[in-house]
C-alpha positions as CSV (number, residue, x, y, z in Angstrom):
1,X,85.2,91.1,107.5
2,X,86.6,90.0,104.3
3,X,85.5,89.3,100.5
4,X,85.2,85.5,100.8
5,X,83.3,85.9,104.4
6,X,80.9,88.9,102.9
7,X,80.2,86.7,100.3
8,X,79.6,83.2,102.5
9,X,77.2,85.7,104.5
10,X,75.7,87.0,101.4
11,X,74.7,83.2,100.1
12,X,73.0,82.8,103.7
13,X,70.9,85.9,103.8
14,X,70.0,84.8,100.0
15,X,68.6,81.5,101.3
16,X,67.0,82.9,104.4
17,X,64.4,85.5,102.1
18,X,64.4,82.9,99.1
19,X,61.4,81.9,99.8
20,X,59.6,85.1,100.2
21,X,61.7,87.2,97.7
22,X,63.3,85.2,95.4
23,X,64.0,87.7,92.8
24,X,65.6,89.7,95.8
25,X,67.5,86.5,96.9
26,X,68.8,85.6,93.3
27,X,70.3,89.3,93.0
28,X,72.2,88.6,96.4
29,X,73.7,85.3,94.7
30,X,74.7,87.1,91.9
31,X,76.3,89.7,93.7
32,X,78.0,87.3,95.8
33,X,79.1,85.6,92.8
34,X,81.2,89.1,91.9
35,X,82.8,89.1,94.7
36,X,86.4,87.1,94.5
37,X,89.7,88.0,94.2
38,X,91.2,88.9,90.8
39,X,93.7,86.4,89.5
40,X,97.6,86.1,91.0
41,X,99.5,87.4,88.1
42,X,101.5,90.3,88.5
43,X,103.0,93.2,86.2
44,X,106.6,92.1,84.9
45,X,109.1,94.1,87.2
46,X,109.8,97.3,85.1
47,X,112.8,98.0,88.0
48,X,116.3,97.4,87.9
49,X,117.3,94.3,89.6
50,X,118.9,95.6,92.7
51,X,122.1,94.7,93.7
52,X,125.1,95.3,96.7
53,X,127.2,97.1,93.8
54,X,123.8,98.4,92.4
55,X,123.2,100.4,96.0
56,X,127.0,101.0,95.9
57,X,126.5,103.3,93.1
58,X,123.4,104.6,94.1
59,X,125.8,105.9,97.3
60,X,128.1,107.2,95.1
61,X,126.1,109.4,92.7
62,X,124.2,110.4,95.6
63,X,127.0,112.0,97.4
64,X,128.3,113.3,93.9
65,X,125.2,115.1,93.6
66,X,124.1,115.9,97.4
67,X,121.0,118.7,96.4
68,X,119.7,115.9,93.7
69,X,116.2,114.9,94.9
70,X,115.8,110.8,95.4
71,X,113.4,110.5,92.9
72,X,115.6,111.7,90.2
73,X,118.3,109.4,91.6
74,X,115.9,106.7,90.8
75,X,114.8,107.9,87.2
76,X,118.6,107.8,86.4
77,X,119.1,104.0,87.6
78,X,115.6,103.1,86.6
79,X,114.7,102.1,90.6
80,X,112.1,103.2,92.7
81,X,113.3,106.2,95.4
82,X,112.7,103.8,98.0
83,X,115.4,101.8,96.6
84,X,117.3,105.2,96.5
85,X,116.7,105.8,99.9
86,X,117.7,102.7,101.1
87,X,121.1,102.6,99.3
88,X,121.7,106.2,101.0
89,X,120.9,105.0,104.6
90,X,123.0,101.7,104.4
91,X,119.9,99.4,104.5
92,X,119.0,96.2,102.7
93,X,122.2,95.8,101.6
């Protein structure tokens, strides 16, 4: 089930027992009330846009440097190692 359905289902139960509990019923709209979604916006991007001669030099440096672990890779072109990773295996180009 998800948030906006446990909620809906909350708001019914809360009007079933409002009669007979209502301070019961009024804590089950309140606590249906909580329940939504936080708002769209994002973190700004603290990566490095990648690019085809971005990944180019991720290849590069990686063979240079064949024992270097991929997260190091990363810290040194300010990418995540899944970016790393990706550049090495020839995906995403």
């Amino acid at each position: 089930m998800k948030l906006p359905e446990v909620a809906t289902r909350m708001r019914k139960i809360g009007e079933l027992i409002q009669t007979n509990h209502p301070v019961e019923s009024n804590e089950l709209f309140e606590l249906a009330s909580e329940i939504k979604r936080r708002s769209g916006a994002r973190a700004p991007a603290a990566s490095t846009k990648v690019t085809p001669e971005l990944y180019e030099e991720i290849r590069e440096f990686a063979e240079a440097n064949p024992t270097m672990p991929h997260q190091d890779i990363a810290v040194v072109f300010n990418v995540n190692h899944g970016r790393v990773s990706e550049a090495i295996n020839g995906k995403r180009v």
